[in-house]
N, C-alpha and C positions, 0 to 999 in steps of 0.2 A: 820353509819352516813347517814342521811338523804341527803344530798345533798354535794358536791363538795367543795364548800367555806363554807357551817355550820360548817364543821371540822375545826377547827381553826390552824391555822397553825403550831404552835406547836404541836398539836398532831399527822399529819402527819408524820412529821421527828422522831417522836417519837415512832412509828409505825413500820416506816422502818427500826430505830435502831434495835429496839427489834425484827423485824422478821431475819434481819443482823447477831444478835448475838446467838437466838437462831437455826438456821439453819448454822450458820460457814460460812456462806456466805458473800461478797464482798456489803455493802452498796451501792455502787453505781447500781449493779447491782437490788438492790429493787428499788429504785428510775427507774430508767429505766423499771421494768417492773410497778412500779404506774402510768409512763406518759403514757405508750402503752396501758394503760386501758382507762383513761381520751380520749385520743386520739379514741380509739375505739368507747366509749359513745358518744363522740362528733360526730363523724360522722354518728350512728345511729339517731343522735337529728338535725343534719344540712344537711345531706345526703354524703353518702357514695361514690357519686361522685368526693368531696371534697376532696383536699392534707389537712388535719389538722395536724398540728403538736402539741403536749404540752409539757410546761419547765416545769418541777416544781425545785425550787430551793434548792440545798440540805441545805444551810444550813439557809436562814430564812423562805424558807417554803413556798415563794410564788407561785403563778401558773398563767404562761401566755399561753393563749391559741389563735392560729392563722392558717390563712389559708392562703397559697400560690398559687398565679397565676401569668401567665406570660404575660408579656405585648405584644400585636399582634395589626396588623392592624385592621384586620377583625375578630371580635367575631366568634367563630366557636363554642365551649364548655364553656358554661355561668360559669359550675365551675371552670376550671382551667384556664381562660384564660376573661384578662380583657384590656378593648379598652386602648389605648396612652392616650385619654382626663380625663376615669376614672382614670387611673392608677396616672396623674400629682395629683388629688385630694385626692390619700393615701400617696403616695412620693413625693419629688418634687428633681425634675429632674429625672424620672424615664423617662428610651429611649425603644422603641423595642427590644425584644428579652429578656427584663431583666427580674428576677425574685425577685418579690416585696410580703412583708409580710402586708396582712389585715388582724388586728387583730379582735378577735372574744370575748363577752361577755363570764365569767362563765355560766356553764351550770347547769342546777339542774338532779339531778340523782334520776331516781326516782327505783320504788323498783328492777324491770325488770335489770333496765341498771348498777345499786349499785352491784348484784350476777354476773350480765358478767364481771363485773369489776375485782370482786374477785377473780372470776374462772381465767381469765386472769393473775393475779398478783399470783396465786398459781400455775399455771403452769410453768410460767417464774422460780418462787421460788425454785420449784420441779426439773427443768431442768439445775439451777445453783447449786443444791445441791448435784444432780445426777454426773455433772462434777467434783464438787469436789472430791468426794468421786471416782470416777474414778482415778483424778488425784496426789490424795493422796495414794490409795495403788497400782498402776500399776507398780511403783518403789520398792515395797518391797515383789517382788515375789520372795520363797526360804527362807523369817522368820517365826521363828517363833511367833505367837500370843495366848492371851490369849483373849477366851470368855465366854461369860455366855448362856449355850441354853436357845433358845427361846421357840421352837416348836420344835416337831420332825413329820413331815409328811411322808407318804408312805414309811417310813424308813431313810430319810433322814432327817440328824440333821440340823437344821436352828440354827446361833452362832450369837446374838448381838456382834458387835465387838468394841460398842460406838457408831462411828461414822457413822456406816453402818453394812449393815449383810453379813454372809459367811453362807455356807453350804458346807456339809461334807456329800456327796453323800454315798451309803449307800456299793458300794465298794470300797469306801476308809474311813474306819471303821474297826477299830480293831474287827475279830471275837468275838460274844458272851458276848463283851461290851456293859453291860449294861447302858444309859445315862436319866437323868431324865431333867424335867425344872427346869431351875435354878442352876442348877452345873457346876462349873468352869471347862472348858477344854484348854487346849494346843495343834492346830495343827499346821500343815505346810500351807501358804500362798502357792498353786498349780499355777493358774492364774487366772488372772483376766481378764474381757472380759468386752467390750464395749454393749450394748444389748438394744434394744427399751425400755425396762423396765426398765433401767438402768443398772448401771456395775455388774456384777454378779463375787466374790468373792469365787472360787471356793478354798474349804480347805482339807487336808488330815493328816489320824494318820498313814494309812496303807505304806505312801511311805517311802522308805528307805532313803531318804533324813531328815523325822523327825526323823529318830534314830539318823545320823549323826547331825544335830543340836543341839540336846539333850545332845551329846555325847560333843558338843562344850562345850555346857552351864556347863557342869560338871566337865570338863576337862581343866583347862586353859592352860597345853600347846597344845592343839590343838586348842586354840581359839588364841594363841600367831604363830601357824604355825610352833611350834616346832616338832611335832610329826602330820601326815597327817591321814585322813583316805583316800585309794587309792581305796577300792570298796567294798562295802554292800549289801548284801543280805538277804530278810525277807522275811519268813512265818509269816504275819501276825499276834500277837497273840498267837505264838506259839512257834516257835524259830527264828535264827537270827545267822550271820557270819558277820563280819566286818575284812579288811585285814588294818593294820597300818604300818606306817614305822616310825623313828624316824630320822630327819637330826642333830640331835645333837649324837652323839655316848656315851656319857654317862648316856643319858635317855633310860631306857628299854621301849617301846612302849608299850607292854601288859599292864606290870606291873603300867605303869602310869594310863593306861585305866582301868582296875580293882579297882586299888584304894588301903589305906587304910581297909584292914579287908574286902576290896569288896564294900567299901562305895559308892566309884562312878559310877562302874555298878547296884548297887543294885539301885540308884536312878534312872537310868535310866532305867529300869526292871521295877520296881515297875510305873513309867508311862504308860510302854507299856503292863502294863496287866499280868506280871508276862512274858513275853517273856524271853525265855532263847537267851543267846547272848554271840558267843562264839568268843574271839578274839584271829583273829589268824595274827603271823608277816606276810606281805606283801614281796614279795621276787622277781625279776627282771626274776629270773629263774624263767619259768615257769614250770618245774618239782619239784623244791622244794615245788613251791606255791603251787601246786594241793597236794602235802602230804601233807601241814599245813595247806590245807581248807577241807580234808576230815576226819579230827581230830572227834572224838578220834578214830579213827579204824587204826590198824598199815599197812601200803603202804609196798607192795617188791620192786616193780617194775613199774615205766611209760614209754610209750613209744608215744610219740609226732607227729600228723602225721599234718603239718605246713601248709598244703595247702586245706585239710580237714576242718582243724582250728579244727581238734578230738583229744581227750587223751584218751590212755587205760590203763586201771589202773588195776594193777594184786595184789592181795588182799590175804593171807592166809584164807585154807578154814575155820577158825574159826574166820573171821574178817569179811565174804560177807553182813552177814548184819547189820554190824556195821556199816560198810560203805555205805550200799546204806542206812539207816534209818528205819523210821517207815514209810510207805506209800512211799518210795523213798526220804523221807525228803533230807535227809544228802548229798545223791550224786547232787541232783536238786539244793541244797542252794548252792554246790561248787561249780558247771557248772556256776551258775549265778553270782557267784561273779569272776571265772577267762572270762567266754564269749565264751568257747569253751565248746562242746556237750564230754561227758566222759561218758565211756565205764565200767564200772567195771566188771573183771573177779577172778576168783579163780585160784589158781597154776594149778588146776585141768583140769578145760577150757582151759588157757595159753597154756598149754602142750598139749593137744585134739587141739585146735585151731593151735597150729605149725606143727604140725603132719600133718596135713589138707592139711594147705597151702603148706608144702613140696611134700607131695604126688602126690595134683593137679600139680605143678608146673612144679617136676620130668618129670610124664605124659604128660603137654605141649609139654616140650623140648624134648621127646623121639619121639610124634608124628610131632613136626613140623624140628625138625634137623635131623631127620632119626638117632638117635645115642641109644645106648644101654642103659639100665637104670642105669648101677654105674657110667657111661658118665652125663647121665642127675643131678642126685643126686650129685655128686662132681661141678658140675655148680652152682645146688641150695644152697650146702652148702657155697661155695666162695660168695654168698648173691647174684647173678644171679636171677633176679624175672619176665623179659618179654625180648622176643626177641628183641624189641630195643637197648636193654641194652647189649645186645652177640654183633649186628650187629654195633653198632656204638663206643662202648667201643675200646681206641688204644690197639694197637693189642699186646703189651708188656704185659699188664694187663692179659691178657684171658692164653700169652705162658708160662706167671711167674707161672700158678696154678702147683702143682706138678702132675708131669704124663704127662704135654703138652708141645709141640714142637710148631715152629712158623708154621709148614709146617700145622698141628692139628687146631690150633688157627684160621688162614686166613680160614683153609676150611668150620670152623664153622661160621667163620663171613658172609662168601660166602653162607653158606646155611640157615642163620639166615634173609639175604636180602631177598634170594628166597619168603624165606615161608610170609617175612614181604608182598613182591610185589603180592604173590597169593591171600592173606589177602585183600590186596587193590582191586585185580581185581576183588574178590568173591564182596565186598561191592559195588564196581562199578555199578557189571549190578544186585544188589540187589537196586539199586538208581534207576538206570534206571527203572526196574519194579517197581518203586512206582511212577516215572513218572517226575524225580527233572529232573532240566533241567540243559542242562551242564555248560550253563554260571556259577550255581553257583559254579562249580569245580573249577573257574580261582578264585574265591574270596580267600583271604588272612589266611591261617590257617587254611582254613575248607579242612580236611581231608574227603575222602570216607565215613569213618566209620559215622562222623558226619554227612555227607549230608543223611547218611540213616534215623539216626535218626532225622533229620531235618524232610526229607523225611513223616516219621511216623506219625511228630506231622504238616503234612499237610503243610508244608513249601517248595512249590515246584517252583518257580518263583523268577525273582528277584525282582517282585514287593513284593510278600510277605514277603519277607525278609527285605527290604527296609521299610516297614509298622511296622517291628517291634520296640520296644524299647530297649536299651541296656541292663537293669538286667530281661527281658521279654527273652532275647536269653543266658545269660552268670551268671546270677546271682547265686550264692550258698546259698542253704538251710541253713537256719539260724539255730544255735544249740537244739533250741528247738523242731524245723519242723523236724531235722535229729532224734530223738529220738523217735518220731510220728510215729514210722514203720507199722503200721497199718492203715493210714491216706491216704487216696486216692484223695483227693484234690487238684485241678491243684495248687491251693497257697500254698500247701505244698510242693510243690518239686521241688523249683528253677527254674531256668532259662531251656530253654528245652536242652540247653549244658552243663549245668552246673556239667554234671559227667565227661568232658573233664577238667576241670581247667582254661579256659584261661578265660583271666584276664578283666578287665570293659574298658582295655583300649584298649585291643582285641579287644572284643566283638565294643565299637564304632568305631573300624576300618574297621569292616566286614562293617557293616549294612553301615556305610560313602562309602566305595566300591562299595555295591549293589545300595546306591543313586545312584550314580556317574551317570548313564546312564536317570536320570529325567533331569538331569540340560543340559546335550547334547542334548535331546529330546527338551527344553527349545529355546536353542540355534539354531537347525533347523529350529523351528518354527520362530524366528525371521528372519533368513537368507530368509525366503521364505517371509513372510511380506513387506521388503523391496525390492525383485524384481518382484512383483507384483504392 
């Protein structure tokens, strides 16, 4: 359009409709950005010192254009500001201080001022279309949707989604999935983000939440909440565990999940690329669970270590690698699906490995009790594992083994202290030569043994301690980190106490302790301010 008012006013509103409808966008919001263009034109055309404002009318279309200034005694700024005697000859009764509207002729747009116009009224466009599209899937993170690829660049799938695009980053991609333009896919809505660019619609096939959705769509009592899935595991592309339970007791879990003749896993299989996916019952106990997630290889024995957050799994020797998998498959999907790091051994190991630990242990007890070795081995065998355990265990306990009297019992308890207290004293002045200062001995829970290893890892003040953060001093290696054995990465190996146990609520009671002495410090400083 040539100029401003040549468009005749019907086709304005009929403009905005149609840019309204094909963008999904809020009509009012086109109109709002056609005035902020007008308004711009106009003040390149009257000068940009000028307050202009423009109505245009949504619905017969008109356009009024005008300039505000305020009425003053004294002219200071010719454009926003007009004398008492002008101002009575635009309004009448306008006083000081008010703010009065002179209205301003159409302007003519000529070619220049007609493209800023545009440009203006596509951005406004582009910015209400960007929010929509924000505000429309930021609520539907965790479904699933269906797209059409667009593009695939640098490996990453680009998915018209209709109304906006996703992308399906190129590690979260079903291995060796092949995808072309144009072909229908189904991933999982991951999240969505806010971004200069607009929202960016981040998708996935690889997370195990799109098996579990998959599994919904297939499944309707698990889309009715009658049968759960309780935790997922996937290789990608390859294979797959899922743990079910059923709160109805005459629906079998598996069996619902399988299907007919395997009809309803196989749809979901044949989604994921031929992924094999083995469902196994979900079980409260966590030693049945780890047998029914290391399926199909047959379990002897687990043995649960709770504070570890470790399972060791004792395996006949014609099951070890059935159980650990192809590449570690098998035993990795199970750890991932229970959240503890698992051990698998053979009867073979099991048996070598208790042997082990007996021997060492015997040997402890013989050097540190002063006692003979069928002494030490009858301790070990009554499940006796560290001198703590001798020294503070009641003394009924230690006099019930067969063969020991109370007079036997106390003397061992009494020499299980000794060698505890020589232990302490050895760690002591092993602290002291690395140079920990003793304050941190008064701190809560921290033993010798720890202040050395404190000690080690350069923790010798109670500033430095105070400097630290809670899972920085007490954190446990996370099951996957504990399987790393070959990993020398400070971020692989917990918190630097974290081979003591104590607990995050611990750990912020130390470090609140070793503050303690900033805020006294604090406190001086004021008491001395005020008598100066």
């Amino acid at each position: 359009m040539a100029t401003a008012v040549s468009a005749n006013k019907a086709e304005l509103i009929a403009i905005a409709d149609a840019v309204a409808r094909e963008k999904l966008i809020d009509r009012g919001i086109v109109i709002e950005a056609m005035e902020d263009a007008i308004q711009r034109a106009a003040r390149a055309r009257y000068g940009a010192e000028n307050d202009i404002r423009a109505k245009l009318d949504p619905q017969s279309g008109d356009l009024r254009l005008w300039r505000v200034v305020e009425v003053v005694e004294e002219v200071e700024d010719h454009f926003k500001q007009v004398s008492l005697k002008d101002a009575q000859k635009l309004q009448k009764g306008a006083d000081l201080g008010d703010f009065i509207v002179d209205p301003l002729p159409p302007i003519e747009f000529g070619r220049i001022a007609a493209q800023a116009a545009k440009q203006v009224i596509f951005q406004k466009v582009r910015d209400a279309e960007r929010e929509r599209q924000y505000e429309e899937f930021k609520d539907r993170v965790g479904e699933i949707i269906t797209g059409v690829v667009k593009r695939v660049e640098f490996g990453h799938v680009v998915v018209d989604l209709g109304r906006a695009e996703g992308v399906i980053r190129r590690d979260q991609q079903i291995p060796r999935e092949v995808v072309r333009v144009g072909d229908r896919v189904r991933s999982l809505i991951m999240s969505v983000r806010r971004e200069n660019r607009g929202p960016q619609i981040f998708l996935s096939r690889a997370h195990p939440d799109f098996m579990k959705k998959l599994f919904a769509q297939e499944v309707p009592e698990i889309y009715d909440n009658i049968i759960e899935i309780k935790a997922a595991a996937r290789d990608p592309g390859s294979r797959a565990k899922i743990g079910v339970i059923s709160h109805d007791s005459s629906i079998d879990p598996v069996g619902a999940c399988v299907g007919m003749k395997g009809s309803r896993v196989q749809a979901v299989v044949q989604e994921l690329q031929g992924e094999k996916i083995d469902i196994i019952p979900w079980s409260e106990d966590l030693a049945t669970f780890v047998v029914n997630a290391l399926q199909p290889a047959t379990v002897s024995r687990v043995v649960i270590d709770e504070e570890e957050s470790r399972i060791e799994v004792v395996v006949p020797d014609d099951q070890l690698s059935l159980a650990i998998g192809r590449r570690g498959q098998n035993v990795r999907l199970a750890s991932q699906l229970t959240g503890s790091a698992i051990d698998i051994m053979t009867e073979a190991d099991a048996s070598e490995k208790r042997q082990r630990e007996f021997v060492e242990r015997s040997q402890m007890f013989q050097e540190e009790l002063d006692v003979d070795e069928t002494l030490a081995q009858l301790l070990v065998a009554e499940g006796f594992g560290a001198l703590e355990e001798v020294a503070y265990v009641e003394l009924d306990e230690l006099a019930s083994i067969e063969g020991f009297d109370d007079e036997l019992a106390s003397e061992l308890q009494s020499r299980a202290a000794e060698a505890l207290e020589r232990r302490e004293e050895a760690s002591r002045e092993e602290r002291r030569a690395l140079g920990v200062e003793d304050a941190l001995a008064e701190m809560p829970y921290l033993t010798e043994a720890m202040l050395v290893t404190l000690g080690k890892a350069g923790i010798k003040t109670l500033d430095d301690l105070a400097d630290l953060a809670t899972d920085e001093l007490v954190q446990k290696k996370r099951p996957e980190q504990r399987r790393q054995r070959e990993s020398n990465r400070p971020e692989d190996k917990g918190g630097i106490l974290a081979e003591y146990g104590l607990s995050d609520e611990q750990g912020n009671e130390i470090i609140m302790a070793a503050r303690a002495h900033w805020f006294e410090d604090e406190g001086e400083d004021a008491v001395a301010d005020t008598s100066q």
